[in-house]
N, C-alpha and C positions, 0 to 999 in steps of 0.2 A: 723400490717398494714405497718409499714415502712422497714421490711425484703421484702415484697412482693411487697412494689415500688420499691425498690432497685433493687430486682430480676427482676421485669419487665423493669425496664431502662438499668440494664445490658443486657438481653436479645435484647432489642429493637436495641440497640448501636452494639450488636453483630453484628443481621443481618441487622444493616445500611451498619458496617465495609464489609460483607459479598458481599452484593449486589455491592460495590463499587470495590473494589477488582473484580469481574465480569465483570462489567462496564469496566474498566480499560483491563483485559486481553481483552475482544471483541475489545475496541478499537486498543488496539496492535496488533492481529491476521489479522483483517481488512489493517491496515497498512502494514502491509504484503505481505499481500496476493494482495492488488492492485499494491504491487511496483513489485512484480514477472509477475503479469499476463498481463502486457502491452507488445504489441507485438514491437520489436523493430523499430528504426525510421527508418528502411531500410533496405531492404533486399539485401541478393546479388544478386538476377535478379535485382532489382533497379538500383545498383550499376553499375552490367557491363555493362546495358543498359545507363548509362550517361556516361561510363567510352570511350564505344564505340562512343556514339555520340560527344562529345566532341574530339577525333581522327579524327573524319569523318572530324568536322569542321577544325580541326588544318590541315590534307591536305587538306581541298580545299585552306584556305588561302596561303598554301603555294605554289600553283599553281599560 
């Protein structure tokens, strides 16, 4: 009887270890994969478009 608690606590403990480790890489993969798949804060039409407008402005006030 106490080989076959043992074995079943090792056992259990394995696939606690097992499941955790899982656990763990999802959570890694996840972190991942959200920090690539954001589109960036600005494109370059964005860009040229404030890059232009802000030109516009600076010659009018220099009128």
């Amino acid at each position: 009887m106490a080989t076959t608690r043992k074995k079943m606590a090792a056992a259990l403990a394995a696939v606690n270890a097992y499941l955790q480790d899982e656990e763990q890489a999802a959570a890694q993969q996840k972190a991942v994969t959200e920090t690539f798949s954001r589109a960036p804060s600005q494109t370059l039409w964005s860009q040229s478009g404030k890059l232009e407008m802000m030109n516009l402005r600076r010659l009018i006030q220099i009128r």
